[in-house]
C-alpha positions, 0 to 999 in steps of 0.5 A: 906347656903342654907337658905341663897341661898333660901332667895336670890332667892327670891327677884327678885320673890318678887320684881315682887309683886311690878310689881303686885300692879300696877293694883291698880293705876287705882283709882287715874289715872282714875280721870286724865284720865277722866279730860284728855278726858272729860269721865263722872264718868260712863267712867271713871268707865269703867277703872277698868273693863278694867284692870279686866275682863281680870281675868274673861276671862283669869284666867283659861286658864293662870292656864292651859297654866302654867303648860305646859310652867312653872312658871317663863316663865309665870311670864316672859311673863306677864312682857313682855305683860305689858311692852308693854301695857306701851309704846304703849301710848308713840307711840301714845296717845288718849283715844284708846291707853289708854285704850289698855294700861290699857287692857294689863296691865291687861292682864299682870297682870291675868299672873302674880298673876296666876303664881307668887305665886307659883314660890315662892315655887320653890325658898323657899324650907324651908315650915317653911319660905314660909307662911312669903315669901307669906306674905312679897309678900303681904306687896310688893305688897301694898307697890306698891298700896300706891306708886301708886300715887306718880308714877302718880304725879312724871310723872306730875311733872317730865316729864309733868313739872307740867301740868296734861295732862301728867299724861299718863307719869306714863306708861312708869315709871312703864315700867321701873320698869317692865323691871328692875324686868324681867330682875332680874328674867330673870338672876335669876336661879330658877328651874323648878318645876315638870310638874303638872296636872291642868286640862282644863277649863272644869274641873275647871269650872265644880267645880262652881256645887258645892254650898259651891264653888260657893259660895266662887266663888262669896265670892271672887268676891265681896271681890275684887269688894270691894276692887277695888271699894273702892280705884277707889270711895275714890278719887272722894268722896273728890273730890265731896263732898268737892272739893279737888284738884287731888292732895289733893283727892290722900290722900284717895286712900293712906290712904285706902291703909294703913290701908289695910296694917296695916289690913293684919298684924293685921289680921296674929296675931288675925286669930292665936288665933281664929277661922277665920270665926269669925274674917270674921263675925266681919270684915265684919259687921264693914266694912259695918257699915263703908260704911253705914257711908260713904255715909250718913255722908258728913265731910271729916274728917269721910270720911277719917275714913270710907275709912281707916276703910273699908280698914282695916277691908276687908283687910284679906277677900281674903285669908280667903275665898281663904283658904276655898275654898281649905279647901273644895276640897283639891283634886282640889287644881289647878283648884280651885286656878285658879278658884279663881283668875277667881273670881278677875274679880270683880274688873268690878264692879267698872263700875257699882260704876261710873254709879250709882256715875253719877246718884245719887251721891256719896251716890250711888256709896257707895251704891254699895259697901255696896251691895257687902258687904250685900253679904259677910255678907250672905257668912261669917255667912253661913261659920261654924266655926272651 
């Protein structure tokens, strides 16, 4: 029966990853925008760092302000803030207003990955199920990031009647959801955790003067910059290379995703019975192997194939580098759990993949991300294995 109690608890908390994925529909919303407004590819870029720098800036002092107002409070306001930057486009909407939507759903966003993990420990008291609960949190949550693009056409097709300047609409809809998921928690009674002590800023930021977390630090940066530069470039490569229609060119980011998914499961099974820094070290040279191939080979078939295969093969690198780090200094576990959600912030380097997609193409902006992953390569085989 308590089982049961616990089970059901939980699914408003996971139901808020599903809120969490939204911050992926900058990919495919940022060609819309761009069309919209006439951004060049180096503006639109600056739509992912919008969203991202926000983990940078905000990470640490979230992790702070968590543990003096709790767990759910927090997951609570950051739906609030995002449900806000939602509407403000309804209001008004330019090229200001867009991008302050994106700024607060970021915002929003930094709150929710700092505190939502966690609340699933005041709801899961079963340890032998919270491993499965973080990761049932984790398939939601990519559940999202294919839908994304949906969302985006089912505001074109539902309130824009088919006309693509409407695809603004998509930030109402996901307010919608935001508010169902907020109001689910918000009825839900979960109990406080105990007050813990997690440091201030200065403590956590001190822990960059350790060299295997710095390195992590970076590990983690470029392992999201990937992430994010990817499904923000897939789209475009379609559309560049071999003039696909919007529509057609949102199969990449989907098919990225996918294979992200399928990546995860796998990825649960094979860590199980090797070493994970093993299975780092082979995904790693796969996925560049696969980036090298993308920005060479100009087929969409094999286009498709390298955008799938660096989703699968970079969909376990957060969690691997995640753990190590913790692995490292297990009497820091907050501040460094903080500091590594600070490390999302590389999804701003998805700016840098739209300038260089401006100035030499799509080969450069792959050229990019293979640059990213040069680095995890360096990271993975200077992990020993265990």
């Amino acid at each position: 029966m308590e089982r049961d109690k616990s089970l059901w608890m939980a699914l408003p908390v996971l139901f808020g990853f599903f809120v969490m994925g939204f911050c992926d529909i900058v990919g495919i919303s940022s060609d819309y925008a761009a069309s919209a407004f006439g951004w060049s590819g180096t503006m639109a870029g600056l739509i992912p760092s919008v969203v991202f720098v926000w983990f940078f800036l905000l990470g640490v002092p979230f992790g702070v302000m968590m543990n003096r107002v709790g767990r759910k409070q927090t997951v609570l306001l950051s739906m609030a803030v995002t449900i806000v930057g939602m509407v403000i486009p309804l209001v008004h909407y330019d090229s200001v207003t867009t991008l302050v939507a994106y700024a607060l759903l970021g915002i929003g966003n930094v709150m929710l990955q700092v505190s939502l993990n966690p609340l699933l420990q005041n709801v899961v008291t079963d340890q032998s199920l919270l491993a499965s609960s973080l990761t049932a949190g984790q398939v939601v949550k990519a559940v999202s990031s294919f839908v994304g693009p949906f969302i985006v056409l089912a505001a074109i097709n539902w309130f824009g009647g088919g006309d693509e300047g409407d695809w603004f609409y998509c930030f109402p809809l996901m307010g919608g959801i935001t508010l169902v998921s907020g109001l689910w928690l918000l009825f839900t009674p979960i109990e406080r955790e105990a007050w813990q002590d997690g440091g201030n800023g200065g403590q956590t930021l001190s822990l960059l003067g350790d060299r295997m977390i710095l390195l992590l630090f970076l590990g983690i940066f470029f392992a999201v910059g990937t992430d994010v530069s990817v499904n923000f470039i897939s789209s475009k490569v379609m559309l560049l290379r071999f003039d696909y229609t919007k529509e057609t060119a949102a199969l990449a980011p989907q098919v990225y995703f996918i294979c992200r998914t399928i990546g995860a499961f796998v990825g649960v099974f094979l860590m199980a019975k090797m070493s994970t820094v093993s299975y780092f070290r082979f995904n790693i040279v796969a996925g560049l192997l696969f980036a090298v191939v993308l920005a060479l080979v100009n087929h969409d078939v094999i286009d498709f194939v390298c955008i799938g295969g660096i989703g699968f093969c970079c969909s376990c690198f957060f969690p691997i580098i995640y753990a190590e780090a913790l692995e490292h200094r297990p009497d820091r576990t907050n501040e460094i759990s903080g500091l590594m959600i600070m490390a999302v912030a590389g999804g701003t380097v998805s700016f840098l993949v739209g300038a260089a997609t401006d100035w030499l193409g799509v080969a450069g902006g792959v050229g990019v991300i293979a640059l990213q992953l040069l680095y995890l390569v360096w990271c993975a085989f200077f992990l020993k294995k265990k």
